[in-house]
MARBA-3410 file (N, C-alpha, C, O; in Angstrom, 1 decimal):
101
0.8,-1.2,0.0,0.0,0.0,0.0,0.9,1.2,0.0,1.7,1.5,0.9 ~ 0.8,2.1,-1.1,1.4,3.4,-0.9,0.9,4.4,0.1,-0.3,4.5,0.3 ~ 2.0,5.1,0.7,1.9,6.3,1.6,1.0,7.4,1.3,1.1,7.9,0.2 ~ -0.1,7.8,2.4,-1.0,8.9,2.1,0.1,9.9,1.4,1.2,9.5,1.4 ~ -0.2,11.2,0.9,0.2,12.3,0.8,-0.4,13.1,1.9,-1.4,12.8,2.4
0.6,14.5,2.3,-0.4,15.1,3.1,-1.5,16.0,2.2,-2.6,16.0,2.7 ~ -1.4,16.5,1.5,-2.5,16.9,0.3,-3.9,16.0,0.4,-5.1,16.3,0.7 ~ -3.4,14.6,0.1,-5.0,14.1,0.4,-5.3,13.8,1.4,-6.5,13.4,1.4 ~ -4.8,13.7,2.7,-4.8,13.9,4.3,-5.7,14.9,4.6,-6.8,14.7,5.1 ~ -5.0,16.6,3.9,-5.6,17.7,4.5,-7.0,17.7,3.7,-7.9,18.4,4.1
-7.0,17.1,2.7,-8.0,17.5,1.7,-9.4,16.8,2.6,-10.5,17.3,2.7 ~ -8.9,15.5,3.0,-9.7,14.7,4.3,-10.5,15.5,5.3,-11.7,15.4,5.5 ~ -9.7,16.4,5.9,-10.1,17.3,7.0,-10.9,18.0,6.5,-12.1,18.2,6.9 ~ -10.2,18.4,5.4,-11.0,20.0,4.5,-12.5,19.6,4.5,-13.2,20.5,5.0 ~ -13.0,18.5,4.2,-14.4,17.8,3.9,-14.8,17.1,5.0,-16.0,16.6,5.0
-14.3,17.0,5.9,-14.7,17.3,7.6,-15.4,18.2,7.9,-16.6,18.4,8.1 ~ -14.0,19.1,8.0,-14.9,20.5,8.5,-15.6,21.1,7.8,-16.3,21.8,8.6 ~ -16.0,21.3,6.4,-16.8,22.1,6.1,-18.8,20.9,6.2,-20.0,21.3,6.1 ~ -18.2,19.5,6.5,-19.5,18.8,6.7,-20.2,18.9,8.3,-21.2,18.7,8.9 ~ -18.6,19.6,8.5,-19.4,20.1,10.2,-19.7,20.9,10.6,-20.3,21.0,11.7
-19.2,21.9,9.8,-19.9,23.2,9.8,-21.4,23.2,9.1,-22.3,24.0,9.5 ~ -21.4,22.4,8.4,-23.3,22.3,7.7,-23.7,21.6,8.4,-24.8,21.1,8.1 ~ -23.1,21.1,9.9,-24.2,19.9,10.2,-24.5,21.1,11.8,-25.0,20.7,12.8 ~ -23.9,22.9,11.5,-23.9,23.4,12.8,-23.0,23.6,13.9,-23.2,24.5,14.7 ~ -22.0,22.8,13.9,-20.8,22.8,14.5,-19.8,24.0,14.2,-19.6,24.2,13.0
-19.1,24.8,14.9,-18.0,25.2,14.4,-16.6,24.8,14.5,-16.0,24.7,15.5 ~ -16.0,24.4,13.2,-15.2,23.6,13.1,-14.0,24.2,12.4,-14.1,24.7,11.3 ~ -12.9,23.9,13.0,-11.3,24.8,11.9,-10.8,23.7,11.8,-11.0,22.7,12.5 ~ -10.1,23.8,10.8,-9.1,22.8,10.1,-7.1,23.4,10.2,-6.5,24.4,9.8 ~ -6.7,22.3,10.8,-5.4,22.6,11.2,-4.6,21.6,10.4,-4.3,20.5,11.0
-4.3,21.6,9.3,-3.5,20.7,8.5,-4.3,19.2,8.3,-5.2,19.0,7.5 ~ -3.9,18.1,9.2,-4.6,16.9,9.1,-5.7,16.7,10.3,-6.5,15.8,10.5 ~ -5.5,18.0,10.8,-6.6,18.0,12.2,-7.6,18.6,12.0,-7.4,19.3,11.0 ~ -8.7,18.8,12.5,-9.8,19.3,12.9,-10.7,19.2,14.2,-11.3,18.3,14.8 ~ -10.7,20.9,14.4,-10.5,21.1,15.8,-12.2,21.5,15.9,-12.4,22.2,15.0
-13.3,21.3,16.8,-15.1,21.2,16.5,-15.3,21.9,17.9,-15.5,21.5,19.0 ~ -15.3,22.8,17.6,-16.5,23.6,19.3,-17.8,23.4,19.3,-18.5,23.4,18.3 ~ -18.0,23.4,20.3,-19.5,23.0,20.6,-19.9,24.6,20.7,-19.2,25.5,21.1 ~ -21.5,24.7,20.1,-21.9,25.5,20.7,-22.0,26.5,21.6,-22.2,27.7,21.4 ~ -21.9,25.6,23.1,-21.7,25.9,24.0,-20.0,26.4,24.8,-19.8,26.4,26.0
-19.2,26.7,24.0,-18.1,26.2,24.2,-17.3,25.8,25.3,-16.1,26.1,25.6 ~ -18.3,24.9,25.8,-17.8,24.0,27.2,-17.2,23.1,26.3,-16.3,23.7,25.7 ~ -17.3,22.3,26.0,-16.7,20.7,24.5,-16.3,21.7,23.8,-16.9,22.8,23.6 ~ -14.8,20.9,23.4,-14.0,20.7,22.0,-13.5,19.4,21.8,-13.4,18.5,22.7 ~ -13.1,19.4,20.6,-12.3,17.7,20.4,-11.9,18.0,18.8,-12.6,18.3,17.8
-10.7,17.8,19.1,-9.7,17.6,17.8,-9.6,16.5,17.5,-9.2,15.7,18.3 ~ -9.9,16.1,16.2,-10.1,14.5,15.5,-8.6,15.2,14.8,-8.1,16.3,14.6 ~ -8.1,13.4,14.3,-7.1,13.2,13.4,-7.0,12.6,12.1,-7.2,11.4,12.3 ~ -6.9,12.6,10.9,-6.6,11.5,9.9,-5.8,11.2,9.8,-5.1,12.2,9.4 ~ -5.1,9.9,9.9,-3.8,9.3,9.6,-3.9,8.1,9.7,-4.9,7.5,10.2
-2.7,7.3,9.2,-2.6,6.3,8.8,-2.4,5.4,9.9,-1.4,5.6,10.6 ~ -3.1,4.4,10.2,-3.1,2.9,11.4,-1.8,2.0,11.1,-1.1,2.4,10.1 ~ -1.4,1.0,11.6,-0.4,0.4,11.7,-0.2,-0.5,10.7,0.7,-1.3,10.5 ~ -1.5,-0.5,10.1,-1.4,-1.5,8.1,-1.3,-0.6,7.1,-1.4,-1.0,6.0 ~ -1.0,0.9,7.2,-1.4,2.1,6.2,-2.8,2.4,5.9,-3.2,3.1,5.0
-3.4,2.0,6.5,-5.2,2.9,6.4,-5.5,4.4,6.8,-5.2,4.8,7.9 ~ -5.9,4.9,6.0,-6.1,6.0,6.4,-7.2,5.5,7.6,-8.0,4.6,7.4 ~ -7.3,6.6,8.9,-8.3,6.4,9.3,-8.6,7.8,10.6,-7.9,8.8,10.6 ~ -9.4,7.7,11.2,-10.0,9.1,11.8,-9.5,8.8,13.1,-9.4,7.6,13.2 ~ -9.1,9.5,14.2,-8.4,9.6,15.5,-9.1,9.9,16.6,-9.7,10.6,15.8
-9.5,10.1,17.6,-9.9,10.9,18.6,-8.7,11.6,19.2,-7.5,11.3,18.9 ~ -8.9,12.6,20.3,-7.9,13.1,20.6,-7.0,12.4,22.0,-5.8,12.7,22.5 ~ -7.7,11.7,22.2,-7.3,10.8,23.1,-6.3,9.2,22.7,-5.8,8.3,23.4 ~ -6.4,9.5,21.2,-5.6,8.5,20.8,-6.3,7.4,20.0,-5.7,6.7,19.2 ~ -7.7,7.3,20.3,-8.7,5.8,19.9,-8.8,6.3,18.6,-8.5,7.4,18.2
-9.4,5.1,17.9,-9.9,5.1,16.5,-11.3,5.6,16.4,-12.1,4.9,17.0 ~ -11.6,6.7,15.8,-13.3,6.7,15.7,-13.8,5.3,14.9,-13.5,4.6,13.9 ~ -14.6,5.3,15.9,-15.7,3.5,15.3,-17.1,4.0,14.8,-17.8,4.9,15.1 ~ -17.2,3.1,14.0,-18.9,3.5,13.7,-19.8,3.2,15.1,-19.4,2.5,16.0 ~ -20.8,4.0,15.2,-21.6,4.2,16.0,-22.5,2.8,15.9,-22.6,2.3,17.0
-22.9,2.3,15.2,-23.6,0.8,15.4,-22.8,-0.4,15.1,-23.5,-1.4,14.9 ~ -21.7,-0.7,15.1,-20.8,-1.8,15.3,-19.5,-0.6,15.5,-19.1,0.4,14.9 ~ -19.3,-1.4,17.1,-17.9,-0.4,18.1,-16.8,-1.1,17.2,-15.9,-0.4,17.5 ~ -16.3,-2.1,16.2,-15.8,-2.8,15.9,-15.3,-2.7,14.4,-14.4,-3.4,13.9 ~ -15.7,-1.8,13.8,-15.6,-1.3,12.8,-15.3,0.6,12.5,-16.1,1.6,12.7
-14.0,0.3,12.1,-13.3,1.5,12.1,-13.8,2.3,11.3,-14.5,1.8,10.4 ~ -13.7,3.6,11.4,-14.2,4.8,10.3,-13.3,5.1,9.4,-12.2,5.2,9.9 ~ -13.3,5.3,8.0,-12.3,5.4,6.9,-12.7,6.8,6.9,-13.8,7.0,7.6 ~ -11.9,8.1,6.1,-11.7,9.4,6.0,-12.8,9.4,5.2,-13.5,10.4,5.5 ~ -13.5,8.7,3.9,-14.6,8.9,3.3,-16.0,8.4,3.6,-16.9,8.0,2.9
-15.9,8.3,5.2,-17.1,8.0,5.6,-17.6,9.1,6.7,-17.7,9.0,7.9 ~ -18.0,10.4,5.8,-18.5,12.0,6.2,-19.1,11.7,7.6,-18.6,11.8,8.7 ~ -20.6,11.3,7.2,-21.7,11.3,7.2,-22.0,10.6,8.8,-22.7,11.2,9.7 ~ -21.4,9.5,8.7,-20.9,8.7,10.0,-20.2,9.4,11.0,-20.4,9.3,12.2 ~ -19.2,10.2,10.5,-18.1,10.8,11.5,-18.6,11.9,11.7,-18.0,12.3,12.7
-19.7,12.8,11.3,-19.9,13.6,11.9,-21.0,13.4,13.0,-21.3,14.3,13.7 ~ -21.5,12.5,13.1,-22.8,12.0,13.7,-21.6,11.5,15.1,-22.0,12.0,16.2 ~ -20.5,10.7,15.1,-20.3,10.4,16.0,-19.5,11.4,16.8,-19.6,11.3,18.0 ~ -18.7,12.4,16.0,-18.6,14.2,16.8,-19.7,14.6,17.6,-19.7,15.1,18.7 ~ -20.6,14.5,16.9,-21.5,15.2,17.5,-21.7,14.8,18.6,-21.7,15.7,19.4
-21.8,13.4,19.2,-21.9,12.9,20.2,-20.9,13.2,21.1,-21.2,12.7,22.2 ~ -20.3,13.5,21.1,-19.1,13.7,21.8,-19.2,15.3,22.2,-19.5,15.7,23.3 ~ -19.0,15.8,21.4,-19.2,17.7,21.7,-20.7,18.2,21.6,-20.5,19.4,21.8 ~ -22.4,18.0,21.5,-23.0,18.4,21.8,-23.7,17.8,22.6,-24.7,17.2,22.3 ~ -23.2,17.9,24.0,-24.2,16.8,24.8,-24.7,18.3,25.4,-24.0,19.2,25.7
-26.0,18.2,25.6,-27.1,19.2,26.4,-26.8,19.8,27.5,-27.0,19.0,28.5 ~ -26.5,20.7,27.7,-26.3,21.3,29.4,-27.7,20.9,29.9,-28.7,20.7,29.1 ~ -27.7,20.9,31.0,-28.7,20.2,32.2,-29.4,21.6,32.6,-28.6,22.5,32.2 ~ -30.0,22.0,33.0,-30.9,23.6,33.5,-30.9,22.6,35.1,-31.0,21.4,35.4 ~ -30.6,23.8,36.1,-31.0,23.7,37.5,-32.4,24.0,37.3,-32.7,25.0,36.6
-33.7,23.1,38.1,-35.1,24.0,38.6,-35.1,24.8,38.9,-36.1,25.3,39.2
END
């Protein structure tokens, strides 16, 4: 398997952030990263694309883990699966502030 380029790395991100900015999020793009504030800007979380230890491209959390699809924990997210990855950002950075009665 040949080596990502960073061009189609950043290009990865580029189509991140601007799918998370239409899904509401505000989201910047830092080379291969993308950095997503919540709303609220209590949450942030900087996702990564890069390559796993077979050459896959694949999406990062900032904590190190692999983003997984949301209905099998077992199955990795690839950089062209938008749609998926932003659904599972979301879960992560917009969780609902609580109101005191």
């Amino acid at each position: 398997m040949r080596p990502h380029t960073s061009e189609e790395i950043s290009a990865f991100a580029k189509w991140l952030t601007q799918a998370c900015q239409e899904a509401g999020m505000r989201a910047e793009q830092y080379g291969a990263k993308v950095r997503i504030i919540a709303s609220c800007h209590f949450l942030t979380e900087e996702v990564e694309c890069r390559s796993d230890d077979a050459g896959n491209l694949r999406w990062w959390w900032s904590w190190g883990k692999p983003i997984t699809d949301s209905h099998d924990s077992a199955r990795i997210l690839t950089p062209d699966e938008v749609d998926d990855l932003v659904d599972a950002i979301a879960h992560v950075v917009a969780v609902p502030i609580r109101r005191r009665p």
